[in-house]
C-alpha positions in Angstrom: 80.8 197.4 109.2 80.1 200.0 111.7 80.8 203.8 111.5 83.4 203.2 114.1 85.4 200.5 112.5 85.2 202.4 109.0 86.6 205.6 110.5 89.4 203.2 112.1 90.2 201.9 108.8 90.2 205.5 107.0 92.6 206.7 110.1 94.8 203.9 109.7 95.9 205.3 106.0 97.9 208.1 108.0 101.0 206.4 107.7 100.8 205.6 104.2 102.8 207.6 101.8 100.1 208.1 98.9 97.2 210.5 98.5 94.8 209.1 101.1 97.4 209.0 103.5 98.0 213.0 103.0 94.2 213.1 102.6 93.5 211.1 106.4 96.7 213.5 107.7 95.2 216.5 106.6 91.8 215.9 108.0 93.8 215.3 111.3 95.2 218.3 111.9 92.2 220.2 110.2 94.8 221.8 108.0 93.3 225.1 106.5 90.8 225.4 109.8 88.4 225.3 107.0 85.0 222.9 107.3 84.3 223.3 103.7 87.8 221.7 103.2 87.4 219.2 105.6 83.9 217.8 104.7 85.9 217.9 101.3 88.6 215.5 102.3 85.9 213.5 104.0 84.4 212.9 101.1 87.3 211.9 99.1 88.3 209.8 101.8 84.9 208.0 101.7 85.8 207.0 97.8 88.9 205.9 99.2 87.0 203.6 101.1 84.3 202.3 98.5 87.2 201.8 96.1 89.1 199.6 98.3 85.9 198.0 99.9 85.3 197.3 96.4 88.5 195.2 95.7 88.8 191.4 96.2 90.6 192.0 99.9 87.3 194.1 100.9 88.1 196.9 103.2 90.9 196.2 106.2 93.0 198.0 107.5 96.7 199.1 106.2 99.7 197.2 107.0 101.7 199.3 109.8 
């Protein structure tokens, strides 16, 4: 999987109510204009991604 198609993934948890969708929503409007706290949430969002790439389904995107 590309870098593109992983970022698309991660981006399409925004409309999820849990914690990586307030994770991907808060990277997207950069809440707290602080990089420290976005490479932060970038990271957490990453083992968002590993976990669920991890699982039987492998990594798609969210149901919308």
């Amino acid at each position: 999987m590309s870098a593109e198609e992983m970022i698309k993934v991660i981006m399409s948890w925004s409309g999820e109510d849990s914690h990586r969708g307030r994770l991907v929503r808060a990277f997207q409007s950069d809440m707290g204009n602080d990089p420290a706290l976005q490479a932060k949430r970038l990271a957490m969002l990453g083992l968002h991604a590993e976990k669920q790439a991890k699982r039987k389904a492998g990594l798609t995107p969210a149901a919308a």
